[in-house]
N, C-alpha and C positions, 0 to 999 in steps of 0.2 A: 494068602496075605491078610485078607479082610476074619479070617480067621485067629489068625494071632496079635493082630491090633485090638481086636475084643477082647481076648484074654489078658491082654496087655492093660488095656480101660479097664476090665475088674479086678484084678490084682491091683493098680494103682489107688481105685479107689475103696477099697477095703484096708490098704497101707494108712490114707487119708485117714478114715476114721477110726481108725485105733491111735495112731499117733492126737485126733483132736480130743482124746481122751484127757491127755494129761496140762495141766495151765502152765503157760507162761507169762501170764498178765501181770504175775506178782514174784518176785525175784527169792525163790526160794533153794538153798547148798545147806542143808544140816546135814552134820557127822554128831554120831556118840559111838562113844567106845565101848561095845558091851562087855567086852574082854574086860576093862578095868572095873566096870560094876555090873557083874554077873547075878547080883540079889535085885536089882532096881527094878519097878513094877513095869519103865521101860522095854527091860530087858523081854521081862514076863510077857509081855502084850505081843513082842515077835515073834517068840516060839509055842504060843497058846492061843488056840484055836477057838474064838469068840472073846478075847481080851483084846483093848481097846483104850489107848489112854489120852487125855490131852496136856501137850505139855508147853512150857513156855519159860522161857527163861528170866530170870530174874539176878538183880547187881546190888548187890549190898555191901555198905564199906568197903567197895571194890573188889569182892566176890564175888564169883560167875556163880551162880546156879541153876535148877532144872526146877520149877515145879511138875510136879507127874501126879495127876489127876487120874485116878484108875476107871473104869466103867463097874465094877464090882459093888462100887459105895463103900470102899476100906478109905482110912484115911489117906489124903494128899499126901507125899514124900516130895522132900526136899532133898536134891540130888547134888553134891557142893561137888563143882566140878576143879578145879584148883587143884584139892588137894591131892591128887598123884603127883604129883609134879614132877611129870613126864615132860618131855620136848612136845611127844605128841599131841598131849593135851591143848597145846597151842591152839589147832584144830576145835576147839571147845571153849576159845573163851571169848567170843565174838558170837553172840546172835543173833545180827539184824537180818538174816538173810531166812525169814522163815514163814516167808507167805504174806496173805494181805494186813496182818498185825502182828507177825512175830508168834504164832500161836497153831499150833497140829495136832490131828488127830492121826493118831499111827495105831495101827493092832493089826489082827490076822479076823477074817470074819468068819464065818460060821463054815465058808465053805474050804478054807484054808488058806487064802488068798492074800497075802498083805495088802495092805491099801494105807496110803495116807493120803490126810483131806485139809482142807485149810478150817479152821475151827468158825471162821465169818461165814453167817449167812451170804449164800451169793445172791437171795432174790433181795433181802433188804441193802445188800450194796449199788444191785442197778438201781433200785428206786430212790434210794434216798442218796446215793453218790460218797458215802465213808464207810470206812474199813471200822465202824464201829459196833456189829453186832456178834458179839462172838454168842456161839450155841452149849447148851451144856447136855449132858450125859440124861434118856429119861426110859425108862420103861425097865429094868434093871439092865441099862446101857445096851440098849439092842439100837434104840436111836439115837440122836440128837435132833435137839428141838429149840427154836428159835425164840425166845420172852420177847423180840420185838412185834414178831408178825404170824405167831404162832403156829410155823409150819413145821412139820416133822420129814424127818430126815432117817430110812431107813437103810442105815449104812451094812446089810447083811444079804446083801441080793446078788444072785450068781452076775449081775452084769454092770454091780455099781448103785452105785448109793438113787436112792426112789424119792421123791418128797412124795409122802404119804394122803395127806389131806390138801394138795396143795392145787392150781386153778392150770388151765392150757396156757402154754407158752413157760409155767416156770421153770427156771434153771433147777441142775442138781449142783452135788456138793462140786467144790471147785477141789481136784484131785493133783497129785503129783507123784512123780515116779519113786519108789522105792525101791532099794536093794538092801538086802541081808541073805545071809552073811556079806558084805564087803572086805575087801581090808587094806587100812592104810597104815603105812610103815611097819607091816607084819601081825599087827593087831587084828582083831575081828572086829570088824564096826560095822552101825546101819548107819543108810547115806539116804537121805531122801532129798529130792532135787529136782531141778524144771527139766 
């Protein structure tokens, strides 16, 4: 009996830390349809192995759209999400729900892995208490790195993103679950989510 209550203790805790892997602090549900835009650098970044983009939404004269920020250094693409105008799309025209500032880094890393991350530093969020430092793309997009508090963030490691230069005790990237392929209403979509 004292035999399979141990095993029972390390399967549960091993359950523990893979589940505290992914955040809930910040209320994050994005869908894109990749089905509807199969050229989008988005797209790119799921099925290409070391592609990486950050994206965020943006409302102009009350048009949804995507900026998509590549890790390559090609230009930012504007993704107008409207205009299919599918039902589906519904799904697409609301994005408050996309981390601690509306703001993701989704790709596949070196080792073939999707990962999405939330684009705010998490050690300048505990220190200073706002969701306002987002990181941008640096080394030709192997990292991302912080212009507040200058830590680097090595998002290409078999077990999750590394702060590079960074002191004991700090956090790494604050992560969320990903699924691709998904699919809603028969489409193929990625779904990234708490």
């Amino acid at each position: 009996m004292k035999r399979i209550l141990a095993i029972f203790s390390v399967i549960l805790l091993c359950a523990c830390t893979t589940e505290q892997q992914y955040s809930t602090q910040y209320p994050c549900n994005f869908v894109f349809i990749t089905q509807i835009y199969p050229t989008s650098k988005l797209t790119a970044a799921v099925k290409n192995v070391g592609a990486f983009v950050i994206v965020s939404p943006k409302v102009r004269n009350g048009v949804y759209s995507l900026m998509i920020t590549p890790n390559d250094g090609t230009d930012e693409e504007e993704c107008n999400i409207i205009g299919g105008a599918l039902e589906v799309e519904e799904l697409n025209q609301r994005y408050t729900n996309m981390g601690a500032r509306n703001q993701l880094v989704i790709g596949k890393d070196t080792y073939g892995t999707l990962r999405a991350f939330d684009s705010q530093c998490p050690n300048c969020i505990i220190k200073y208490g706002k969701e306002k430092y987002p990181m941008k793309f640096t080394d030709n997009g192997l990292f991302l790195s912080c212009p507040n508090c200058e830590r680097v963030y090595d998002i290409n490691t078999v077990n999750g993103p590394v702060v590079e230069n960074g002191q004991q005790g700090d956090r790494s990237l604050i992560e969320y679950r990903i699924s691709f392929p998904a699919s809603i209403s028969g489409y193929e979509c990625l779904h990234v989510h708490n």
